[in-house]
N, C-alpha and C positions, 0 to 999 in steps of 0.2 A: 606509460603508466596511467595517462589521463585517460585515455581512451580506459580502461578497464574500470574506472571509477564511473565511468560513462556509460557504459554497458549494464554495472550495476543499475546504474541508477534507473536507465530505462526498462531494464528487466524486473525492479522494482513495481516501479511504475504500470506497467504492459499488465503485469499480473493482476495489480490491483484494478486497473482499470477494465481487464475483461472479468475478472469476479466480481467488478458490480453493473458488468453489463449481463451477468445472468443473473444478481442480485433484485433487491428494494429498487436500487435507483435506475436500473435496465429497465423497470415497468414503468418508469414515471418520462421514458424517450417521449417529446414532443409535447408533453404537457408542462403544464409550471409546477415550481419548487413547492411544497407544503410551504414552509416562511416566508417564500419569495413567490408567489403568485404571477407576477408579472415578468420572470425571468424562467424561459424556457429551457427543459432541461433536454442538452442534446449530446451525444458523443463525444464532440472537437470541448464539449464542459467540462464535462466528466473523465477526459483525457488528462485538461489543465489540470484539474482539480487533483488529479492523482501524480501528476510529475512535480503540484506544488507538496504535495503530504508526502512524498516521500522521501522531498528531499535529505532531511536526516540522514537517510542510510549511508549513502555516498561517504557525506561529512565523515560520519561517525568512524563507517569503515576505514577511511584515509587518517585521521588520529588514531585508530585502533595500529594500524600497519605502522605509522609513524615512531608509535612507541612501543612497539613492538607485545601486542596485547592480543598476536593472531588465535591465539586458544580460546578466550574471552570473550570473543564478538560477535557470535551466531546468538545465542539468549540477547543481546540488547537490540540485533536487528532485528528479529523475531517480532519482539517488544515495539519497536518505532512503526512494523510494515503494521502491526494489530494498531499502534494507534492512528496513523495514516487510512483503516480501514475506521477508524470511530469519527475522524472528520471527513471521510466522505460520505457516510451514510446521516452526519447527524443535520442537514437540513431536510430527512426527508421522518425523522424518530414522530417530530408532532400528530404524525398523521395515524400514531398506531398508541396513543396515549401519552400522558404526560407525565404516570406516578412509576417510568422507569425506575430503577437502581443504577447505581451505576456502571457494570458491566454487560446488563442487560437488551439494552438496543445492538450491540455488538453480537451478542449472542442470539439472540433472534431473527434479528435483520441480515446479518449478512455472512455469520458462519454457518459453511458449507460442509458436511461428513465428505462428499468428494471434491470439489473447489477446491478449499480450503488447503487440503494437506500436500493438493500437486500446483497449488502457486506458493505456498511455501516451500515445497522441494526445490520449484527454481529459484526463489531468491536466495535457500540456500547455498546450491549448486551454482549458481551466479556470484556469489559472496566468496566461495571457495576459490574457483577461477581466479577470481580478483587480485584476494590475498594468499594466492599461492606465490612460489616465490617464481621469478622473469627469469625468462628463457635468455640464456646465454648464444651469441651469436658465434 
């Protein structure tokens, strides 16, 4: 069962971190951070950076299964992989203005019309896997 929580999470992860290697932060490969100047932004980063934002999912989903809330769970993971995509992209928002809104860097910066809806089909479809019910031996 762990292993499937594990799977989530890095199919979490995978997707977000290849949507922002064709995103904002995919063009900033080898240069420095807008905030962070002297910290070079590279893959194996932007890899951590996405297996730490997403950790939530995992969790959430394993308390969703726990208390049995498998109906319930797709809208909040949805909700944690979009915020996991708002702190990966928000070291790079200074460089594109400062008088954002607050949903706005999100929306500009890094939602994708095709990305977007086929790395959410997999952490849906990963999420499903998950919280489907185990196969009897």
């Amino acid at each position: 069962m762990i292993l499937r929580f594990a799977a989530l999470w890095l199919t979490a992860a995978a997707a977000l971190w290849l949507h922002a290697l064709l995103g904002i932060p995919g063009d900033y490969l080898g240069r420095g951070f807008p905030l962070y100047p002297g910290i070079q932004v590279t893959r194996t980063e932007l890899a951590v950076t996405a297996l730490a934002a997403t950790l939530p999912i995992p969790l959430f989903a394993a308390l969703a299964r726990r208390f049995h809330l498998r109906r319930l769970v797709l809208p909040p993971i949805v909700l944690f992989w979009l915020w996991a995509a708002s702190v990966m992209i928000h070291p790079f928002v200074i460089d594109f203005g400062t008088t954002w809104s607050g949903t706005e860097p999100l929306r500009a910066l890094f939602l994708h019309p095709l990305h977007t809806p086929l790395a959410l089909l997999a952490l849906l479809a990963a999420t499903a896997l998950t919280l489907g019910p185990a196969r009897r031996k």
